[in-house]
C-alpha positions in Angstrom: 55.6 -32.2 57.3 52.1 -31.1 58.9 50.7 -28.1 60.3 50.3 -24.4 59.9 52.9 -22.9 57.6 54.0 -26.2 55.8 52.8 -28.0 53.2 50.9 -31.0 53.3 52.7 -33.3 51.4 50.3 -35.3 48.8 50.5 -38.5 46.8 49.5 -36.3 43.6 52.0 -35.0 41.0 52.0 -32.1 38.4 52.9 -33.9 35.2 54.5 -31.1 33.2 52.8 -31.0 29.6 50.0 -33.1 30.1 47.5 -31.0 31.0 46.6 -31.5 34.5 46.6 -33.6 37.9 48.7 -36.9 37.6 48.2 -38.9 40.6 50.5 -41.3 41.6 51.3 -43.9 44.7 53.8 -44.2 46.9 57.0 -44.2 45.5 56.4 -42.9 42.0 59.3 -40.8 42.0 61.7 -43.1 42.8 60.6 -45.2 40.0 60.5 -42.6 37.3 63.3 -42.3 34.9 65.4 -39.5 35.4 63.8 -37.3 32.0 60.7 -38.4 34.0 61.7 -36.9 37.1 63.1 -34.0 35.8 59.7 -32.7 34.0 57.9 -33.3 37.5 57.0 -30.8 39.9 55.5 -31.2 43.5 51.9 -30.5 44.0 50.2 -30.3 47.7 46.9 -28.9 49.0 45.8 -26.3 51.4 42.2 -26.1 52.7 42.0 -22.4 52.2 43.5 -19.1 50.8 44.3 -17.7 54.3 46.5 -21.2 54.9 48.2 -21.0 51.0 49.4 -16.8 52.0 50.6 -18.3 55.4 52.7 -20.8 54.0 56.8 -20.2 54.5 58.0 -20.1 51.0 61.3 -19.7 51.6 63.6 -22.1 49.5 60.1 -23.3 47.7 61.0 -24.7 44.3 59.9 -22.5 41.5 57.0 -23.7 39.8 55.5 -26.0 42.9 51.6 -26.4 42.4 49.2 -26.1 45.3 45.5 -26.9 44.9 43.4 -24.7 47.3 40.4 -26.1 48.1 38.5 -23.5 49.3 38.6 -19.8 49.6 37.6 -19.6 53.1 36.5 -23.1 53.8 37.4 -26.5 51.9 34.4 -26.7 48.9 32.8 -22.9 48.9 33.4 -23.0 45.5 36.5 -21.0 45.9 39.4 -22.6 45.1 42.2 -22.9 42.6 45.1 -24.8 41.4 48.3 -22.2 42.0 51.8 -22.3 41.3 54.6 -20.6 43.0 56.5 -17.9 41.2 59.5 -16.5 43.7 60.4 -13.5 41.1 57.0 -12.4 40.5 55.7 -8.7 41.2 52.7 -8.5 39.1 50.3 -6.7 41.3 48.1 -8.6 43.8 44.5 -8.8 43.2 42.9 -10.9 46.1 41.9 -13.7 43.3 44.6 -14.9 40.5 47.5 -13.2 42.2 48.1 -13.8 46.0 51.5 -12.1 47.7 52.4 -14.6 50.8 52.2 -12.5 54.0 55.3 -12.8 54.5 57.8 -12.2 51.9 58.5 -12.1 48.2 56.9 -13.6 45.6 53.5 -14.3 44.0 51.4 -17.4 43.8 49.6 -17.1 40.4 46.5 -19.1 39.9 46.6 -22.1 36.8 43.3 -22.4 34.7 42.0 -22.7 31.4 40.7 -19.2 30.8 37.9 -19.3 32.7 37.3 -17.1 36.1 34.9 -17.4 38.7 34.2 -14.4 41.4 34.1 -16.9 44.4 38.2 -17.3 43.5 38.6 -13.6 44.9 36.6 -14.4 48.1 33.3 -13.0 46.4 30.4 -14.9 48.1 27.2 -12.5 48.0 25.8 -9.3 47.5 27.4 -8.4 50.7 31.0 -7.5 49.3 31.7 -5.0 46.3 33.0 -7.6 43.2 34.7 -4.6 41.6 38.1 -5.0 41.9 37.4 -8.9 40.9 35.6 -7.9 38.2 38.6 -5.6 36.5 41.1 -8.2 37.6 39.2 -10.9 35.7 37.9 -8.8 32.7 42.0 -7.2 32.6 43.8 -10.5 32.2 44.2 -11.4 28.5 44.6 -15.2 29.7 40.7 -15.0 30.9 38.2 -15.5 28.0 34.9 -16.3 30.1 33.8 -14.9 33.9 31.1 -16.7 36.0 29.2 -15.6 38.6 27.6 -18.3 40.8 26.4 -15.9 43.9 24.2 -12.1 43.7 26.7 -9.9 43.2 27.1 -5.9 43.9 29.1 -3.2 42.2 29.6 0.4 43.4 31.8 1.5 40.2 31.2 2.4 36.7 33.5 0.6 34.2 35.2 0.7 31.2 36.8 -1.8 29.3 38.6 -1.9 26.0 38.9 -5.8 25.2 37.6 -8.8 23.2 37.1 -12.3 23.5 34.9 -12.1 26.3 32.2 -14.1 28.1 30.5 -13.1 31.3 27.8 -15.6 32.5 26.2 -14.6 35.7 24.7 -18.1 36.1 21.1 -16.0 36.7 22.2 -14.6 40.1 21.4 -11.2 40.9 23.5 -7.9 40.8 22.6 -5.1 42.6 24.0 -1.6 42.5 22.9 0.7 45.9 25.7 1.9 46.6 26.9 2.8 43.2 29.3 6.0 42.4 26.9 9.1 41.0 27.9 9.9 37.3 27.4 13.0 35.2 23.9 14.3 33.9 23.9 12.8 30.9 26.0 9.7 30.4 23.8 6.8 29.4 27.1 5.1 28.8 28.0 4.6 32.2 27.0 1.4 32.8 28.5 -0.9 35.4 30.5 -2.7 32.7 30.8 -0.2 29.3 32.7 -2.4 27.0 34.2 0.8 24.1 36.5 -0.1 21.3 39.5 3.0 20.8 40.1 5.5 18.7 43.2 4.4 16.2 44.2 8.0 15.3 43.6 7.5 11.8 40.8 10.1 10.1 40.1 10.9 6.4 37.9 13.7 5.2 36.7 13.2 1.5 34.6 15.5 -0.6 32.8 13.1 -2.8 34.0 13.3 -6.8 30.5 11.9 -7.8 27.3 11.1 -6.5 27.3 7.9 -4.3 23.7 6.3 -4.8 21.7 4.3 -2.8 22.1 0.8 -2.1 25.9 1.3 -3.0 29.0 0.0 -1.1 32.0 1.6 -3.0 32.9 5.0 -1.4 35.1 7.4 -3.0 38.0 8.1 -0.3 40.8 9.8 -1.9 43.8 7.9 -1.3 42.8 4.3 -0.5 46.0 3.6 0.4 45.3 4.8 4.0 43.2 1.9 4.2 43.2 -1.9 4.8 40.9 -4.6 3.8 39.4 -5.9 7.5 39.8 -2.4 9.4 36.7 -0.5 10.9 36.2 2.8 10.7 33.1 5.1 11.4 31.4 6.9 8.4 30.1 10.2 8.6 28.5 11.8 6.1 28.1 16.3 6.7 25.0 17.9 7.7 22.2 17.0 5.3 20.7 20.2 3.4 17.3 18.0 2.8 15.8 20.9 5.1 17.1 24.0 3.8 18.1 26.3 5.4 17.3 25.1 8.8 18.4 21.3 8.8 18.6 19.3 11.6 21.9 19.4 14.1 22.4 15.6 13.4 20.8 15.5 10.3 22.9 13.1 8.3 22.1 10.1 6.4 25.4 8.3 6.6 26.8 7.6 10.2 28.0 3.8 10.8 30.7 1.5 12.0 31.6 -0.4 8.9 34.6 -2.9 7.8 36.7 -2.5 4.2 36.3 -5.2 3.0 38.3 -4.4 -0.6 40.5 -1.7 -1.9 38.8 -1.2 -5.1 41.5 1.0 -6.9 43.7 4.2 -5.2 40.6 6.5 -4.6 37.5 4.0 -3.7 36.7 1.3 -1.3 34.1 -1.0 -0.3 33.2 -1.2 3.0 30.5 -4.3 3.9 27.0 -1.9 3.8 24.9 -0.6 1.3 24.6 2.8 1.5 20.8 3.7 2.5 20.7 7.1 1.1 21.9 8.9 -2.0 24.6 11.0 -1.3 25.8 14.0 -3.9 28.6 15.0 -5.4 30.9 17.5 -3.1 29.1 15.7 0.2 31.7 15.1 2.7 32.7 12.2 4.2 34.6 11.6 7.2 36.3 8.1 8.1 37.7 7.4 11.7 39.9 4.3 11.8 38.9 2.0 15.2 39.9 -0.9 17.3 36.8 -2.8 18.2 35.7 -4.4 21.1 34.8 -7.8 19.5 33.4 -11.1 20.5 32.3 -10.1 24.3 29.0 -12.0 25.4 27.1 -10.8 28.4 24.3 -13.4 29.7 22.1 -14.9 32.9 21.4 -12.0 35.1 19.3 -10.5 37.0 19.9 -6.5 37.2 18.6 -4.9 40.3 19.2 -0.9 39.8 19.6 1.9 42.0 15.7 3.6 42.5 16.4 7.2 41.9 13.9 9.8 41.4 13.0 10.6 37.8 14.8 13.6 37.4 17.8 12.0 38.7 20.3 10.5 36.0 23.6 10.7 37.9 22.6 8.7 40.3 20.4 5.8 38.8 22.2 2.3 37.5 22.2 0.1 34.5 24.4 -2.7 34.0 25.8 -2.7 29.7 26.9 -0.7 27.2 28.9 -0.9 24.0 30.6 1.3 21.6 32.3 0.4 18.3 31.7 -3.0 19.2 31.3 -5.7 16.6 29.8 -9.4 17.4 28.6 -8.4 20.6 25.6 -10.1 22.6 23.5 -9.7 24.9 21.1 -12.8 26.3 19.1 -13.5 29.3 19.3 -9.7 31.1 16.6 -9.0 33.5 16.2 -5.5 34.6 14.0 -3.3 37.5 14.8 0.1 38.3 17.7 1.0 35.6 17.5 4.4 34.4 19.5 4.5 31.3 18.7 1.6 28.9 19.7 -1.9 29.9 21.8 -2.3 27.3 22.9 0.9 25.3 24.4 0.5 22.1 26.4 3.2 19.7 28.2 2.2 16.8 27.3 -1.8 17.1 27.8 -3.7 14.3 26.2 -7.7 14.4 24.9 -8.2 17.6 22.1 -10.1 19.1 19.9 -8.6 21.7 17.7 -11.8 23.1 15.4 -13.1 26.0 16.0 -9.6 28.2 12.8 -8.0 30.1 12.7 -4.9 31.7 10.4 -3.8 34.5 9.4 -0.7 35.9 12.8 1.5 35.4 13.2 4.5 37.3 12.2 7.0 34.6 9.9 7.1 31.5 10.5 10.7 31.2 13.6 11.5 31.1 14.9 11.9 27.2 16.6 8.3 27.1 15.6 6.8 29.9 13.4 3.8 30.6 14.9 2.0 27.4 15.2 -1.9 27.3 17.8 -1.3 24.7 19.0 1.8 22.5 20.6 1.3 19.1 22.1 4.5 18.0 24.2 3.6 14.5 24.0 0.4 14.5 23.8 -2.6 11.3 22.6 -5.9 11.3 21.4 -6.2 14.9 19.1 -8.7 15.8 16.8 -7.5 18.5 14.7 -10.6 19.8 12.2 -12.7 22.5 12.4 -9.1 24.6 9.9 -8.6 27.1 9.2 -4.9 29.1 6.4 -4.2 31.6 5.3 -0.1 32.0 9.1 1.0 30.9 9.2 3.9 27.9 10.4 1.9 24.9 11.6 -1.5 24.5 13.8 -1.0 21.0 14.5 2.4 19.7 16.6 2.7 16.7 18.3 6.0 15.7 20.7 5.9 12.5 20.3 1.9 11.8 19.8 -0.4 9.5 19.5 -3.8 8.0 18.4 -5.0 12.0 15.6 -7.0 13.4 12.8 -7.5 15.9 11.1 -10.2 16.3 8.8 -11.7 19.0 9.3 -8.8 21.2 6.4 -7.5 23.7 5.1 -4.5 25.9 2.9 -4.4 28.7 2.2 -0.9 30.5 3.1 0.6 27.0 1.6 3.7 26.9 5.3 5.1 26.3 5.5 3.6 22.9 7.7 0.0 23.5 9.1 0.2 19.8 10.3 3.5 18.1 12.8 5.2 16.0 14.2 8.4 15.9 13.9 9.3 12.1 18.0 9.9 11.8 17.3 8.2 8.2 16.8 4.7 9.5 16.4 2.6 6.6 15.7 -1.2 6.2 14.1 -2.5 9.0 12.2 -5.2 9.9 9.6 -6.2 12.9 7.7 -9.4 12.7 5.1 -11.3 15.9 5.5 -7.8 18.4 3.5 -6.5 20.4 2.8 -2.4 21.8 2.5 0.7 20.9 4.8 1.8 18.2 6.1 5.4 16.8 8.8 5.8 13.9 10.5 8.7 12.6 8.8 10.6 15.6 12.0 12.5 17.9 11.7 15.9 15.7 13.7 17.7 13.1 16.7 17.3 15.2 17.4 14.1 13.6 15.7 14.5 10.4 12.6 13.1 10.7 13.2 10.5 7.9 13.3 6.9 7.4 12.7 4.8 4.6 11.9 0.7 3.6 10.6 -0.4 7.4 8.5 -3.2 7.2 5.9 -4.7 9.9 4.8 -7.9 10.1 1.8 -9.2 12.8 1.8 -6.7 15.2 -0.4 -5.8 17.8 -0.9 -2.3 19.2 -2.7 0.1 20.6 -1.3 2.8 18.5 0.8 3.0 15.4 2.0 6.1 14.5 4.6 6.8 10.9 3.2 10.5 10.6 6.5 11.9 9.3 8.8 11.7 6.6 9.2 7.5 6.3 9.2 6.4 2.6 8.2 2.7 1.6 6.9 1.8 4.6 5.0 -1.9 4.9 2.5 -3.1 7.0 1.1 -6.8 7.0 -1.3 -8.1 9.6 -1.2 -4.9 11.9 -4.3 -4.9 14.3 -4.4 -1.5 16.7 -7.0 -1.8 19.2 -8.1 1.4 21.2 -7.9 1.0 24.7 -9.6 3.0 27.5 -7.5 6.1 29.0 -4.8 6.1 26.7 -5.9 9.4 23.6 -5.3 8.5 20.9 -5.3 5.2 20.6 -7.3 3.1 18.5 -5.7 4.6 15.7 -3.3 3.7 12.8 -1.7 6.8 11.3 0.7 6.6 8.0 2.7 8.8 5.5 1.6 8.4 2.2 5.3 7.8 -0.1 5.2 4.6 -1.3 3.1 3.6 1.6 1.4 0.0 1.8 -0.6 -2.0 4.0 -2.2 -5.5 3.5 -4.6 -7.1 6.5 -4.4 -4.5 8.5 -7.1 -3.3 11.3 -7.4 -0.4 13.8 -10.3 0.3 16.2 -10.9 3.5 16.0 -9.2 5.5 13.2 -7.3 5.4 10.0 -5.6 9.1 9.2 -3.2 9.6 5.8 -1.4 12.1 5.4 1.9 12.9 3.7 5.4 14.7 4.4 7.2 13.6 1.3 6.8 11.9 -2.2 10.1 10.7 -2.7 8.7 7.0 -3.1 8.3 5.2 -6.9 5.9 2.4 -5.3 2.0 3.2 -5.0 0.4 3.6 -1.7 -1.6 0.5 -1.6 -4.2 -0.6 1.1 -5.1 -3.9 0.6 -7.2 -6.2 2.8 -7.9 -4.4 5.5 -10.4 -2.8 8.4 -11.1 0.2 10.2 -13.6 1.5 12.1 -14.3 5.2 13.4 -14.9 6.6 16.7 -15.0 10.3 15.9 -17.5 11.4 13.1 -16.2 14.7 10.2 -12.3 13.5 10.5 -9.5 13.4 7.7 -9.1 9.8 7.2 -6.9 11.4 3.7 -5.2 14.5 4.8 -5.1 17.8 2.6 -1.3 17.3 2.6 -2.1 14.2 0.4 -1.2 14.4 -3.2 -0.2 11.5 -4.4 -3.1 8.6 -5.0 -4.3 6.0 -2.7 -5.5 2.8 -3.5 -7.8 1.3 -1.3 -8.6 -2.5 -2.3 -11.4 -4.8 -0.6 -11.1 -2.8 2.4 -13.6 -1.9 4.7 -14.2 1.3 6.4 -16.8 1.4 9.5 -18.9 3.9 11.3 -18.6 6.8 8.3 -20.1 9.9 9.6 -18.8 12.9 7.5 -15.5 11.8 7.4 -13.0 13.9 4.5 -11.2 12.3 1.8 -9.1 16.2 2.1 -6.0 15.3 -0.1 -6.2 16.0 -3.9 -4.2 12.9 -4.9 -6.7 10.7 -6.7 -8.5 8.0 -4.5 -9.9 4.7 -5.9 -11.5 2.0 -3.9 -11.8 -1.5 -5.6 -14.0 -4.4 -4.0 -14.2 -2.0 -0.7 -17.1 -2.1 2.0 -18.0 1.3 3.3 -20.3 1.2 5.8 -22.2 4.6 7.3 -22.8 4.5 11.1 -26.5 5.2 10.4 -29.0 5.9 7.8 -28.2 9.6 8.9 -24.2 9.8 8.7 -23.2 12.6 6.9 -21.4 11.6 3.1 -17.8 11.4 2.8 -16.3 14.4 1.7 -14.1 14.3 -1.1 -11.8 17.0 -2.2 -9.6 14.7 -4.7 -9.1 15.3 -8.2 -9.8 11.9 -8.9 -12.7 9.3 -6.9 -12.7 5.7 -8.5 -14.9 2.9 -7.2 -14.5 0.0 -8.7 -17.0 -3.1 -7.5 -17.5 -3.3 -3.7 -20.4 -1.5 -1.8 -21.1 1.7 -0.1 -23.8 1.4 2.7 -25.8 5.1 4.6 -22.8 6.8 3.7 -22.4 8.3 -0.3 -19.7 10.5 -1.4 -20.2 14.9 -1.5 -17.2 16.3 -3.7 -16.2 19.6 -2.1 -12.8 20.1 -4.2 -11.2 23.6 -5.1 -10.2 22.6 -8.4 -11.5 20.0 -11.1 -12.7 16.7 -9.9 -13.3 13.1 -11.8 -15.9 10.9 -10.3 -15.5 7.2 -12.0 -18.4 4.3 -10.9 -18.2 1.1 -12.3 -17.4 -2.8 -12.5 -20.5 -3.8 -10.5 -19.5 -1.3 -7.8 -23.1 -0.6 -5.5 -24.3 2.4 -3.5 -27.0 2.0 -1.0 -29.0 3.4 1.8 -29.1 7.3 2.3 -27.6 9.6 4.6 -27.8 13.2 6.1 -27.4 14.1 2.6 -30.0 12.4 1.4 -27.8 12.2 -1.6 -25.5 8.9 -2.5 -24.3 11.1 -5.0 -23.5 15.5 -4.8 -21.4 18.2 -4.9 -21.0 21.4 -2.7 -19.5 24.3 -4.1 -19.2 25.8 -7.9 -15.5 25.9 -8.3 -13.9 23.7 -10.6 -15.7 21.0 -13.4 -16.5 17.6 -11.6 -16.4 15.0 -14.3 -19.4 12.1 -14.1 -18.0 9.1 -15.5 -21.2 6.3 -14.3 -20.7 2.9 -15.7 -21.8 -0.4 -14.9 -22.8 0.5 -11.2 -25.6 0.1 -8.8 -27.5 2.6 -7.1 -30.0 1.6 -4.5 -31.7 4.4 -2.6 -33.4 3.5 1.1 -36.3 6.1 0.4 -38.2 8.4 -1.8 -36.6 11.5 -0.7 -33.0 9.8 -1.4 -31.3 11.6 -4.5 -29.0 8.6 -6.3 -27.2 12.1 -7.2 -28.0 15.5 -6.5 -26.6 18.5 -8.9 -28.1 21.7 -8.4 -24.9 24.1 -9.8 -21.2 24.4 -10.6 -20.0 23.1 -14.2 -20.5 19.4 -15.0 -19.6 16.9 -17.4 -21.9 14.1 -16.7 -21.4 10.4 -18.5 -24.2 8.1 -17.3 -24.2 5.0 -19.6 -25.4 0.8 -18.5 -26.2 2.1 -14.7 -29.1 0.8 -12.9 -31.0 3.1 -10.2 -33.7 1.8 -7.4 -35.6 3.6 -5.9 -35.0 7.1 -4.6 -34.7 9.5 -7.4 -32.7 11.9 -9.6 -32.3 15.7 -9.5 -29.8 16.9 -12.3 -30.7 20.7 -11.9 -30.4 22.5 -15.8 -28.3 25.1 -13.4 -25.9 22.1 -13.5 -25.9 22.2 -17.2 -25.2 25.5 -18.5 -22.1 27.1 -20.3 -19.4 23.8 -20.9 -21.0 21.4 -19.0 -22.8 18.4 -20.8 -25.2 15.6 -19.7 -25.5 12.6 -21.0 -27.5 9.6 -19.8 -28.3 6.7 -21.5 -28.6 3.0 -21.5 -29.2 2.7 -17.8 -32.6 1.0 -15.9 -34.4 3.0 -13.6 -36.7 1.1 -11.9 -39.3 3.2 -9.4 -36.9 6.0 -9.3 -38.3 10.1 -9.9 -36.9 12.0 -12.1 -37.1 15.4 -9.9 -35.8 17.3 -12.4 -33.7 17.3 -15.5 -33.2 19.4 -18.0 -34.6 19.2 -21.1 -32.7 17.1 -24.2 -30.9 19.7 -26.3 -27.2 20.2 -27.8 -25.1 19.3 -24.5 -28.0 17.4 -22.9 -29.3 13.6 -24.1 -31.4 11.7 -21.9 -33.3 9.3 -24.3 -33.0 5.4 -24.8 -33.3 5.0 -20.9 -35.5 1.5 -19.4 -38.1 3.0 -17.0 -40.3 0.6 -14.8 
């Protein structure tokens, strides 16, 4: 038979269990065997959609295949093998399911799992893909969606299921017309993919302390759990603040697996524990479902430009929540407001080759993110890319993640931060912009601990606050005009360390907690200062510093402030001019060991008592403001003199090598060699406990300004003088 409403009868046969099209010639069913014939089923073609739900169907063998060929024309890309299912009422969906105009029935498309919008008559921008989209991501039988046309959306989605590809081929989704949403719902994305709530929760008051690094957790009564279940873990309010902690201030809150039941009141779940937790801390565990396994790749995100005060109305396309092994690759964004791909509660992800350009906001509290990572493990954040957005990756409550060869342009906004809600283990390496940790307020805490950078290039670095153990290797800031504050490199001294590090125009240390056992280390590196008489070591500094073959630039009165003990080994200071004020030191403790100090000099200004400790070829030189390499201000406290094998080479006459005029000293000069310049060691220096003792040491066209005489507390004989 021919012509509209009948088949059009083909030489091709479905072959029943073998997997696809059989063709055959003329008279293959005659010369079939009869089990033959019985597992065959008539196939035929139509050249569109329109001419398959125009078909009569009446007395149409259950079963019969038809292979469209086009959606609306023969080869658009459109078309589907369907077969013919007289007792069907699942509910029509334009694409998989098609009701015959007239009468019963349902033709029900045949595939191997994998979808494609032009099957639901989806050809452009032009049309809302919606209702394709939920028909597609809805039908268990589909494991991966393509996209080969721009597509646009007008709804906000959420799905709960796994086992999921969507590839939109690189085409490009836009979302003007998109449904408005609440005031603050960075989870409504066009496509929100949420695991569910099981119903299950546990609340445990911990027996004993639960230390760091540990992955047993006292529950109770294990038997509510299974090994491979997830459930959320959330510690109480932390009391680190007392009395006035932080709202979220907790240092356990992620989506973990039990991965053993241990004995009937402890499991382990697969993380170490970040944070020590006390004894009668409570614990609560909420069982989930996961959304697992969903990949979202190839496309080209086009949001809705709203104003920047305007986050019901702006668009951006993913989000996931108690999610596990979920992906996101090759997402392009403009004008999103929310971030491009929001995460909560993630657990082993990849995040990879997504850029984001000029979002709608950079104001807004959350807006203008390439990606947000709030409680998140092992996420792997990587070949990112944003131009003048607010931050490219912001972590808050993760760990055990990394970024790697991830850049910012227009960065002033700070392209990679963290929220300081106890963050913990993580690791940056080849990035580049502006980057803040531990920097959202009290709020969250404030803390973090064990981040480590690795060849980074900013124009600011900022880790003010409470971050414990931090590394640095290869950091270089570089100041840039416009932007305050930049230039400069700023770091909490607990457990601190940085090796070949540089920053442009300042270096500051200062220090919000000691909970660190490592030594704050700076190793190998450069700075250079714009702004004469600042704290490069805070007063809030009490634990020591170690500066080794480092080189400070452009010293003009800049304070060493903290009274932890300071000690530079193989260093280079250099003074910005002849004139430069002295570094002021108020630390109990001033070590220089070898290296060389250039116009510049240190002035102890402490409160309390102060050690001073030259030696192992270490070399002063030049003069300053000063003119004393060498001094004190103030009479409080005993400043200890400990001068060994060390160098002293003053630029002129009126240049004191050191200069003591009062206050109580105990001075030790023994194998030093002076040039030049001279010495004034006032006998108001020398009174009451203070002693004076200098010996062994070559002066060589230096004047003795004044010293007091040789007596009981005072010895200055066997001296070489040229």
């Amino acid at each position: 038979m021919s012509g509209k409403g009948s088949l059009a009868r083909r030489s091709v046969l479905l072959a029943a269990g073998a997997g696809g099209l059989a063709v055959a010639g003329p008279g293959a069913l005659a010369t079939a065997s009869a089990d033959e014939g019985d597992r065959l089923v008539p196939a035929f073609s139509v050249p569109t959609v329109a001419d398959l739900v125009a078909l009569r169907t009446a007395g149409l063998a259950p079963g019969t295949a038809v292979q469209v060929l086009g959606y609306r024309s023969p080869g658009d890309g459109g078309g589907q093998l369907v077969r013919w299912d007289p007792a069907s009422q699942v509910p029509v969906n334009g694409g998989t399911v098609l009701k015959p105009t007239a009468g019963g029935g349902r033709w029900l498309a045949v595939h191997d799992g994998v979808a494609d919008f032009r099957r639901f008559g989806i050809f452009g921008a032009e049309t809302t893909a919606d209702d394709a989209l939920v028909a597609m991501v809805n039908d268990p039988a589909i494991h991966r969606i393509e996209a080969h046309t721009d597509l646009q959306f007008a709804k906000r989605h959420v799905f709960h299921r796994s086992h999921l590809d969507l590839d939109f081929g690189g085409h490009t989704v836009v979302t003007d017309a998109i449904e408005p949403t609440g005031p603050d719902e960075p989870f409504a994305a066009v496509m929100f993919f949420q695991g569910v709530l099981a119903g299950t929760v546990v609340t445990r008051a911990l027996a004993d302390p639960t230390p760091e690094l540990r992955d047993v957790f006292d529950v109770g009564d294990s038997a509510k759990f299974e090994v491979g279940s997830w459930w959320t873990a959330v510690s109480d309010q932390a009391t680190w603040d007392a009395p006035k902690p932080g709202r979220d201030q907790r240092e356990l809150q992620k989506f973990v697996q039990v991965t053993e039941i241990v004995d009937g009141s402890h499991i382990r779940v697969n993380y170490l524990n970040g944070w020590n937790l006390a004894a009668g801390r409570v614990v609560t565990w909420t069982k989930v479902e996961p959304v697992q396994h969903v990949n979202v790749r190839n496309l080209v995100f086009r949001g809705k430009k709203v104003a920047p005060n305007e986050p019901a109305l702006g668009s951006h396309p993913f989000a996931f929540e108690f999610a596990v092994h979920c992906n996101a690759s090759n997402i392009h964004g403009t004008a999103t407001f929310w971030p491009l791909v929001m995460r909560r509660y993630n657990t082993h992800y990849r995040t990879e080759q997504c850029t984001l350009t000029n979002p709608s906001s950079v104001t807004w509290g959350g807006a203008g993110y390439l990606t947000q990572q709030i409680y998140c493990l092992y996420g792997h954040v990587s070949d990112c890319h944003v131009s003048n957005t607010r931050h490219l990756n912001d972590f808050t409550g993760s760990a055990y993640c990394y970024v790697t060869n991830c850049h910012g342009d227009g960065d002033d906004q700070g392209p990679f931060v963290t929220h300081g809600q106890y963050e913990h283990d993580l690791v940056y390496t080849g990035n580049s912009g502006l980057m803040t940790f531990a920097n959202s307020g009290a709020t969250w805490g404030g803390r973090a601990k064990r981040i480590t950078v690795r060849k980074h290039i900013c124009s600011w670095f900022v880790a003010r606050v409470k971050i414990t153990d931090l590394t640095l290797e290869d950091v270089r800031v570089i100041g840039k005009p416009g932007l305050a504050g930049s230039g400069m490199l700023w770091v909490n001294a607990d457990g601190v360390q940085l090796r070949g590090c540089q920053a442009s125009d300042t270096l500051i240390i200062s220090q919000a907690t000691a909970d660190s056992t490592r030594p704050n280390v700076i190793e190998g590196c450069t700075f250079a200062f714009t702004t004469a008489a600042t704290d490069i070591v805070q007063a809030s500094v009490t634990t020591p510093v170690h500066f080794d073959r480092t080189t400070l630039l452009n010293l003009d009165g800049h304070r060493l402030s903290g009274t932890g003990s300071i000690t530079f080994t193989g260093c280079n200071l250099r003074g910005s001019s002849a004139s430069a004020a002295p570094v002021a030191v108020a630390a109990t403790g001033l070590a220089v060991r070898s290296g060389e100090t250039m116009n510049t000099g240190f002035a102890l200004r402490g409160t309390t008592d102060q050690r001073v400790d030259l030696g192992s070829g270490a070399r002063l030189g030049g003069s300053n403001s000063a003119k004393a390499l060498l001094s004190r201000t103030g009479d409080t406290g005993t400043v200890r003199w400990e001068l060994g094998d060390y160098t002293s080479a003053a630029a002129d006459a009126a240049t004191a090598h050191l200069a003591l005029s009062g206050g109580t000293n105990t001075y030790r000069a023994v194998g030093a060699r002076f040039t030049g310049g001279r010495l004034l060691l006032a006998a108001a220096a020398f009174g009451g406990s203070s002693y004076l003792q200098h010996t062994a040491c070559v002066e060589e066209g230096v004047e003795r300004t004044e010293l007091p005489p040789d007596g009981p507390r005072v010895s200055t004989a066997g001296n070489l003088t040229i």
